[in-house]
C-alpha positions in Angstrom: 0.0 0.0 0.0 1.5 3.3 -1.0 0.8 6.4 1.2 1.2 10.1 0.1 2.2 11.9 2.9 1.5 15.6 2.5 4.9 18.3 4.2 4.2 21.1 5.9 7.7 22.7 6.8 8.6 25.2 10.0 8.9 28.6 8.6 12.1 29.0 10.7 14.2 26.0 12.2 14.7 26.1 16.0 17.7 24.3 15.7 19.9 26.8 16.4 18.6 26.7 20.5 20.0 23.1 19.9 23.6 22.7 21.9 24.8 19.3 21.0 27.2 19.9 24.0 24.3 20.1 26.8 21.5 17.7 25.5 19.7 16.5 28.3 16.9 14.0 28.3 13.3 14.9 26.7 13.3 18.3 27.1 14.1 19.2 23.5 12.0 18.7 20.2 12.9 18.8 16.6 11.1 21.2 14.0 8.5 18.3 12.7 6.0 15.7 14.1 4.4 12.8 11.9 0.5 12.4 12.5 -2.1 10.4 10.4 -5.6 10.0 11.2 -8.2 6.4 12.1 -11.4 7.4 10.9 -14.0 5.2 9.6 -11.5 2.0 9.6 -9.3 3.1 7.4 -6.1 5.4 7.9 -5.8 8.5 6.7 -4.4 12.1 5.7 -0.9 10.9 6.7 1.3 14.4 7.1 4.4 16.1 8.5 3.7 19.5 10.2 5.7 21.8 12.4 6.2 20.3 16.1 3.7 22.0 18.2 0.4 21.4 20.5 -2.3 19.0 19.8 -6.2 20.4 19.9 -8.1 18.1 21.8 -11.3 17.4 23.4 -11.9 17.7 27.3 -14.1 14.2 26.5 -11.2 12.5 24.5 -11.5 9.2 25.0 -7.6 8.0 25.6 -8.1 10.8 28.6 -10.5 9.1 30.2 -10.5 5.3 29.2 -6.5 4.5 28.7 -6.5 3.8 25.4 -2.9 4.7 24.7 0.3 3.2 23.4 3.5 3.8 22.3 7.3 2.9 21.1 10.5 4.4 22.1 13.3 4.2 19.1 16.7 5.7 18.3 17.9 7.6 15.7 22.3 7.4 14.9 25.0 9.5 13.5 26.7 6.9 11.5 30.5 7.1 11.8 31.1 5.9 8.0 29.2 8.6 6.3 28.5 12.0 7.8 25.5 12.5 6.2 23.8 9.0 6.7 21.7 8.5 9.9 20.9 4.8 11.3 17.4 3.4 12.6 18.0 0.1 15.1 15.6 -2.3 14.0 12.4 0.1 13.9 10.2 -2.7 12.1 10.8 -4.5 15.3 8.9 -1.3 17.0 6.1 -1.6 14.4 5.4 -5.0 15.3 5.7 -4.1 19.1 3.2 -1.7 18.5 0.6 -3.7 17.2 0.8 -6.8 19.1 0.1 -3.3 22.1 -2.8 -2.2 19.6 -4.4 -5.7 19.5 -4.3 -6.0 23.2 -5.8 -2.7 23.9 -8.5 -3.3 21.5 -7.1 -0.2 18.8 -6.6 -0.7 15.3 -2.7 -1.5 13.8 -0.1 1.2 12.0 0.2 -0.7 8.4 4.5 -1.1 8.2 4.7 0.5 5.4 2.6 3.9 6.6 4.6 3.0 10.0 8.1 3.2 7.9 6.8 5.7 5.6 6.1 8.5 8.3 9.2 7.6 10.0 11.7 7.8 7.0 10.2 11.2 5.7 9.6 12.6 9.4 14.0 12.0 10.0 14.9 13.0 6.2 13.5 16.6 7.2 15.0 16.7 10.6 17.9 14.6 10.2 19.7 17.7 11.4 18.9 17.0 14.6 20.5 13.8 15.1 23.7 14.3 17.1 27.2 13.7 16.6 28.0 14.0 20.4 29.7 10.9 22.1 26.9 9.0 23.8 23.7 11.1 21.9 21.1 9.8 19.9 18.1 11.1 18.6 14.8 9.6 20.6 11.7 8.8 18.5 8.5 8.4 20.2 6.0 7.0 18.1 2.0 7.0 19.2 -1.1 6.6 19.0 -4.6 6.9 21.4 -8.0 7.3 21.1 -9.9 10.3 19.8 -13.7 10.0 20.0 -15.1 12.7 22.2 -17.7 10.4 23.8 -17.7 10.2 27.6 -18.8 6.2 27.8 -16.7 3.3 28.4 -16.7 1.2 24.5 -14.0 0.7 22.4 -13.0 3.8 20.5 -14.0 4.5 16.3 -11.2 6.9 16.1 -7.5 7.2 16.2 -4.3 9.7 15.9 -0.6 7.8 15.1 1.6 10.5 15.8 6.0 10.6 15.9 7.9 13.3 17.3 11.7 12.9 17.7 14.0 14.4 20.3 17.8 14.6 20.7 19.1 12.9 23.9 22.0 12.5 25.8 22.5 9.3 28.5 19.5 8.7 30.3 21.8 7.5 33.5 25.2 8.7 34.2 26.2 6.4 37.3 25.5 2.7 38.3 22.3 2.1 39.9 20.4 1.2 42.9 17.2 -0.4 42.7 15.0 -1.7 45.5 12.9 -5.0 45.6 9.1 -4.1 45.6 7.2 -6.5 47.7 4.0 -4.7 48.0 2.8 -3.4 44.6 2.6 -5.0 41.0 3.4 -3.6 38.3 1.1 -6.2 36.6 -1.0 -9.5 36.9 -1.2 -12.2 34.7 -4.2 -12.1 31.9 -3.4 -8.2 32.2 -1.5 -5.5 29.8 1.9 -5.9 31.0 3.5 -7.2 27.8 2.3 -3.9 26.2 3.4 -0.9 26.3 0.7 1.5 26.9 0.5 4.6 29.1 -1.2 2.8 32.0 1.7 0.7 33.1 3.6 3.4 33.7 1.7 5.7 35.4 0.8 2.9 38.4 4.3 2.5 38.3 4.8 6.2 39.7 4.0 5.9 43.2 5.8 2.7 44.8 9.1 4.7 42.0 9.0 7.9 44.2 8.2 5.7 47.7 11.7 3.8 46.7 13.5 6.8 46.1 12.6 8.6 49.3 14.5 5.8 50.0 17.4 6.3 48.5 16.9 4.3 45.3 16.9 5.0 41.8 14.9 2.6 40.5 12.3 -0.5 41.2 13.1 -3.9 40.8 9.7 -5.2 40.1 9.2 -9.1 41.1 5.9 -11.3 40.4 2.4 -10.5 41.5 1.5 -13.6 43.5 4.9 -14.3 46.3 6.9 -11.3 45.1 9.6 -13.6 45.1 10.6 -14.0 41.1 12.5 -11.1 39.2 10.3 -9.3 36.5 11.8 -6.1 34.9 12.9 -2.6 36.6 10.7 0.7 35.9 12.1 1.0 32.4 14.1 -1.5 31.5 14.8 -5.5 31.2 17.2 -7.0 33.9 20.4 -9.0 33.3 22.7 -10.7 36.0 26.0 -12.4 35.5 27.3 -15.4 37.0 31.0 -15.7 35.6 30.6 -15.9 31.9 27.2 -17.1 32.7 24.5 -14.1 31.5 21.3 -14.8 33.0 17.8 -13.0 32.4 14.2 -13.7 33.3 12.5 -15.7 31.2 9.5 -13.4 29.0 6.0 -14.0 30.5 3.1 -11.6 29.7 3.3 -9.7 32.4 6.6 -8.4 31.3 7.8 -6.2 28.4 9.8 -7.6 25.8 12.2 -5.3 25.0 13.8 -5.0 21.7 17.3 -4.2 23.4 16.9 -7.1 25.6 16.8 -9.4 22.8 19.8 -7.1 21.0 21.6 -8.3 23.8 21.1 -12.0 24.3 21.2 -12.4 20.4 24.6 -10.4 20.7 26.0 -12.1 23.8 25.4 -15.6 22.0 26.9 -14.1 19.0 30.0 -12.9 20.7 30.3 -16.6 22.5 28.5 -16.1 26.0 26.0 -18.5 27.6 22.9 -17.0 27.8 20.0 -18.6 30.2 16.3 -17.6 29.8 15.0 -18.9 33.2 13.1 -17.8 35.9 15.4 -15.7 39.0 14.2 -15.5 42.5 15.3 -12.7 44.7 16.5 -15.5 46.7 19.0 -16.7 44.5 20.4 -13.1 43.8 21.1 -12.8 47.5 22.4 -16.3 47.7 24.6 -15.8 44.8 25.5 -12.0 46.0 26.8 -13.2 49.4 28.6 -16.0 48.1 30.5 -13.6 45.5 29.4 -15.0 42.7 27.8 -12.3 40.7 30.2 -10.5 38.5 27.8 -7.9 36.9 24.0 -6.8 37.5 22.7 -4.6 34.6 19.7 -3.2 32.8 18.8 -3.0 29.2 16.2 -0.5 27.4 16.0 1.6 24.3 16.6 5.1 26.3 19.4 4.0 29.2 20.3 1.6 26.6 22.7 -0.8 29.2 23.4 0.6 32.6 25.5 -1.3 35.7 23.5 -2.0 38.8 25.3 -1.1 42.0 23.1 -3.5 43.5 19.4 -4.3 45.2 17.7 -3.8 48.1 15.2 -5.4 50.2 13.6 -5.4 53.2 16.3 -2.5 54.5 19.4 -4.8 53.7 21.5 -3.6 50.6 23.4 -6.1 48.1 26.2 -4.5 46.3 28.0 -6.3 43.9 30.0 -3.3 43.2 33.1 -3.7 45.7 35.1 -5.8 42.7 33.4 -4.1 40.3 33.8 -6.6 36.9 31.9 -5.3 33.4 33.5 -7.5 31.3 30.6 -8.7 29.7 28.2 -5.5 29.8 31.3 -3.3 28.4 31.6 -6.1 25.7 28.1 -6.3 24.7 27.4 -2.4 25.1 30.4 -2.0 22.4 29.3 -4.2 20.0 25.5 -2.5 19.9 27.4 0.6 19.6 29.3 -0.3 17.3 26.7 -1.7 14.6 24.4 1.6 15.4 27.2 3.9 14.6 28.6 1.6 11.8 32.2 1.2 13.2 31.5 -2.5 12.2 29.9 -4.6 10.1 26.1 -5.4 11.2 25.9 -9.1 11.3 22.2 -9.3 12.7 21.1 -7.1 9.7 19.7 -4.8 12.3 20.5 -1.4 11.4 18.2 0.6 9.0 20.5 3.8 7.1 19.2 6.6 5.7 
């Protein structure tokens, strides 16, 4: 299917309030936004218009009801050609997106209209992307219901919207991330294997409660005994035992995240042993007092891999930062790196140029 998008440029770029050398984190938005319209079952009036404000109903339906996903991509400087960019593995996104759409009972993003809006959206502002160490250009794509109708029914009509923002690290230091043992972040037969709004704003609370504690992060376990390792707030959790990786195995109350499976497809390509198994919180302290953890770390699309300084729970703290090792993280991290910036060849057939 062949969409013609229609291009409404900025009369004058903002780029110039851009400084590559202070980025930041979500604070900054290039000139352009993608949107395209769910009306009547079919997509349409696909366009690129300056970044700005959305008009919207005080009875929109994704307001009230929840019906709201979305994706979070990157966008590379590639290191062979100055004026190529890279995308890592955005049809993987597109399909995320839809198996989120089915679940939440909203229509899918076609690829092609998916890959269409993208491609033109970062041709336009592919100024933007940045050739700072460590910065990327973020890509949020969206979409949520639109019918202003106050009653509880599955929306007729949609908006699929991307806006892009450049980005520096989302963490600058190892973390510490606290055990929850009291809330869920979901149950099973529920939405967590999506990513839509609502998972993350229940997430908010028990966050802040952890860091009043001194934490940066939640290390979310299982719904029922609170005893089995899930995911942190934003990311998928890796720990290693020698040259051992291990991560929890996907169930659906967990995300699957697209850098998580960069990484055990990469581990396994470079030669390490990767287990997909259930953890307990039991083990982790079993193995972190017997010395056997060399590495914790986290993997997600906007920290991309950060070291854990350790856990906590139940007001003991586990470091396994006192012989710090990141053998295995450093190795894995520079290998991503290296096929998103094009220092090396791509093996996985991952990376998308423009």
């Amino acid at each position: 299917m062949r969409f013609e998008i229609t291009v409404e440029k900025v009369k004058e770029s903002r780029i110039s309030e851009f400084d590559p050398q202070n980025i930041g984190f979500g604070k900054m938005f290039t000139d352009h936004m993608f949107l395209a319209d769910y009306k009547n079952g079919e997509w349409t009036n696909p366009r690129i218009v300056p970044y700005g404000n959305l008009s919207l109903s005080p009875a929109t339906s994704a307001i009230h009801y929840g019906q709201s996903i979305f994706e979070g991509m990157k966008a590379f400087a590639s290191s062979k050609n100055n004026h190529d960019i890279t995308i890592f593995r955005p049809s993987d996104n597109a399909a995320r997106l839809n198996r989120s759409a089915v679940r939440m009972a909203m229509p899918e993003i076609p690829e092609d209209l998916f890959m269409a809006g993208l491609h033109q959206l970062l041709e336009i502002d592919r100024a933007w992307v940045p050739r700072t160490e460590g910065g990327a250009l973020y890509i949020r794509p969206y979409m949520f219901a639109t019918d202003d109708y106050i009653g509880v029914k599955v929306a007729d009509n949609y908006c699929f919207a991307i806006f892009a923002c450049p980005v520096g690290p989302y963490y600058n230091k190892a973390l510490r991330v606290k055990v929850e043992d009291e809330f869920s972040r979901a149950a099973p037969g529920g939405v967590g294997f999506t990513k839509c709004a609502g998972n993350y704003g229940a997430a908010l609370y028990p966050t802040a409660l952890a860091q009043k504690e001194g934490y940066d992060q939640i290390l979310w376990t299982d719904p029922i005994e609170h005893e089995w390792v899930e995911e942190t707030g934003t990311t998928n959790f890796f720990a290693v035992y020698g040259k051992t990786v291990v991560t929890p195995s996907l169930t659906n109350t967990m995300l699957a995240g697209i850098t998580r499976d960069s990484v055990i497809k990469g581990l396994r390509h470079l030669g390490y042993t990767v287990e997909e198994r259930p953890i307990s919180i039991t083990e982790l302290i079993e193995k972190q007092q017997a010395a056997e953890i060399s590495e914790l770390f986290i993997t997600g699309t906007a920290a991309t891999l950060m070291n854990l300084d350790g856990f906590g729970r139940n007001g003991t703290y586990y470091s396994v930062m006192e012989t710090p090792n990141h053998e295995v993280s450093t190795a894995i991290k520079t290998f991503l790196d290296n096929i998103k910036l094009q220092k090396s060849d791509d093996p996985m057939g991952w990376n998308v140029v423009l």
